[in-house]
BAGU-653412 format. One line per 10 residues: number of its first residue (from 1); their letters; for each residue x, y, z of N, C-alpha, C, CB. Coordinates in steps of 0.1 Angstrom, whole numbers. Each point is the difference from the previous one (the first is absolute). Glycine has a CB too. Example, Ala and Ser with C-alpha at 12.3 -4.5 7.8 and 13.67 -1.06 7.14 Angstrom:
2
1	as	132:-57:78:-9:12:0:9:12:0:-19:-12:12  15:23:-19:9:11:0:-8:11:8:12:-6:-22
REM end
This chain:
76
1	xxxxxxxxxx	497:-737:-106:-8:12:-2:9:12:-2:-18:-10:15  22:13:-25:4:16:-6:-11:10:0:15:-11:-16  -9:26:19:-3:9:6:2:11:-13:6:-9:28  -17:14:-40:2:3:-6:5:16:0:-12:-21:-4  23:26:-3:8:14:3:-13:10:2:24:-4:-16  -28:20:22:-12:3:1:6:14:-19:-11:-8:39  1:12:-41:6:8:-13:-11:16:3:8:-27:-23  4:36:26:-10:12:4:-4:10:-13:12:-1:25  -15:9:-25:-4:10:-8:-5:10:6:-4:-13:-14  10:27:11:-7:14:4:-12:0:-2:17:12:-4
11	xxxxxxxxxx	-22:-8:18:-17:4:-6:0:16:5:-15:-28:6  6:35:-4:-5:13:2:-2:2:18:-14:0:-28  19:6:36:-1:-2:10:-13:9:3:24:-7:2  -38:-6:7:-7:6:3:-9:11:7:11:-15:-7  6:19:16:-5:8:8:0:14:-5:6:-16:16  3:17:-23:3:15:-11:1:3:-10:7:2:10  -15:-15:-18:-3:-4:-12:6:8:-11:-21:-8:10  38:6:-6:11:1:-9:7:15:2:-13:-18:-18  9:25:28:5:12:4:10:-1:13:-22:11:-11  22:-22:12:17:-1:5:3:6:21:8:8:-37
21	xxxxxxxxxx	-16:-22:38:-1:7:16:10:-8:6:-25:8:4  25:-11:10:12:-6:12:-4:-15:-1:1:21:19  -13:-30:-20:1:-10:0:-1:-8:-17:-9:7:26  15:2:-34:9:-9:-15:7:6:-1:-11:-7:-14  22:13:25:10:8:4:-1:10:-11:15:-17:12  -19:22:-17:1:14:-6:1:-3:-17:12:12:23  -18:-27:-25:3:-3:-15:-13:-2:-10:23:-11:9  -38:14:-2:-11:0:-4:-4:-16:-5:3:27:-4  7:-39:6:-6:-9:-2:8:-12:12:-7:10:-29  2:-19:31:7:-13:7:-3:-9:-8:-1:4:23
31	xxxxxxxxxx	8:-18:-21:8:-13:-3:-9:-7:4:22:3:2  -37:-8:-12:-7:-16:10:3:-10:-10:-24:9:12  22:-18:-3:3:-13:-6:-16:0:-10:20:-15:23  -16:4:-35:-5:-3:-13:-12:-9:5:23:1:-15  -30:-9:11:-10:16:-5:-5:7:10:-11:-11:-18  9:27:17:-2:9:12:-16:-3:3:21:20:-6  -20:-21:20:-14:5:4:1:11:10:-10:-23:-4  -2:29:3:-2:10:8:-7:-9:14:-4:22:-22  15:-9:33:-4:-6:16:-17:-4:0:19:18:12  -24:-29:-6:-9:-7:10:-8:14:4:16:-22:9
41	xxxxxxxxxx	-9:29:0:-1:2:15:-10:14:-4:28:-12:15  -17:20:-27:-5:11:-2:-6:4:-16:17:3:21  -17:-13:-27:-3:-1:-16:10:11:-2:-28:-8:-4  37:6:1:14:10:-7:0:15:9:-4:-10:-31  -2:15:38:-4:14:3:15:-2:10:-33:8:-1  38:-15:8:9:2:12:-5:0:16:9:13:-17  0:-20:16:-2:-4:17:13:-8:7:-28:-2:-5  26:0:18:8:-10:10:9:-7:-9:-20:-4:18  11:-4:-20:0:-17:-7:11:4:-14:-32:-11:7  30:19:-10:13:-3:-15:7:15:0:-17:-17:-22
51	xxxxxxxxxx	20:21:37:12:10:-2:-8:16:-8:22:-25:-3  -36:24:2:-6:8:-5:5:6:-16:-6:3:25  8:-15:-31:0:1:-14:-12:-2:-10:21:-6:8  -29:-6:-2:-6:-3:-6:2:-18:-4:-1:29:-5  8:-32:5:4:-10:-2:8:-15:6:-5:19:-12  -2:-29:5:5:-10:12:15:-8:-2:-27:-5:3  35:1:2:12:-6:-2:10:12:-7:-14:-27:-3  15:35:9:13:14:-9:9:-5:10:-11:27:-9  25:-25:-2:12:-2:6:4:16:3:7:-26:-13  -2:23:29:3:12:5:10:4:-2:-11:-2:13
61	xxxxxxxxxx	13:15:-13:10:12:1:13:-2:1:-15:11:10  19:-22:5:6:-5:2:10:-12:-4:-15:13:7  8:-19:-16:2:-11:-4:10:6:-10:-23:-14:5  32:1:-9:14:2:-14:-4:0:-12:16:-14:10  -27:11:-10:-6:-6:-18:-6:14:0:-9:-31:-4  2:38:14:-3:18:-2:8:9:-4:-10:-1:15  18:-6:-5:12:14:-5:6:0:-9:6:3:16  -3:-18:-24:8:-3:-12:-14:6:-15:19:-28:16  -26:23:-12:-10:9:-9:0:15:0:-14:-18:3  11:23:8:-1:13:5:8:9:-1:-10:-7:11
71	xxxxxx	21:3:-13:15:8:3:2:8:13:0:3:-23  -7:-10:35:5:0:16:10:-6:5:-17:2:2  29:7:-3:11:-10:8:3:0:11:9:0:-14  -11:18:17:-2:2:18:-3:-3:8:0:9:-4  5:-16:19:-8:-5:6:-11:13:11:20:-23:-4  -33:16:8:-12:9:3:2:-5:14:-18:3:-22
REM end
């Protein structure tokens, strides 16, 4: 059983719908994995459940594949 690579794409971050707030660190979009869906919990608006982006499965802030995209090298 192989574990297929996941393949992200910028989407629009829900919560500030591209005006660039604290939870898409200040870049008006985050990283979901392919194909995106919008959170369950909150139909894209934000909440708990997806870090209040809007969206389900985003690779966080944190993560190396962010920062190498993002051009975050600093650590937070």
């Amino acid at each position: 059983m192989s574990q297929e690579k996941k393949v992200y794409a910028k989407e629009i971050c829900g919560h500030c719908g591209g005006e660039r707030c604290t939870y898409c660190d200040k870049q008006g979009f985050v990283l979901v994995a392919q194909p995106a869906m919008k959170c369950r919990h909150c139909d894209g608006d934000g909440c708990i459940y997806c870090g209040y982006t809007g969206w389900t499965d985003v690779l966080r802030i944190k993560d190396p594949l962010y920062r190498e995209c993002c051009g975050k090298l600093g650590t937070e």
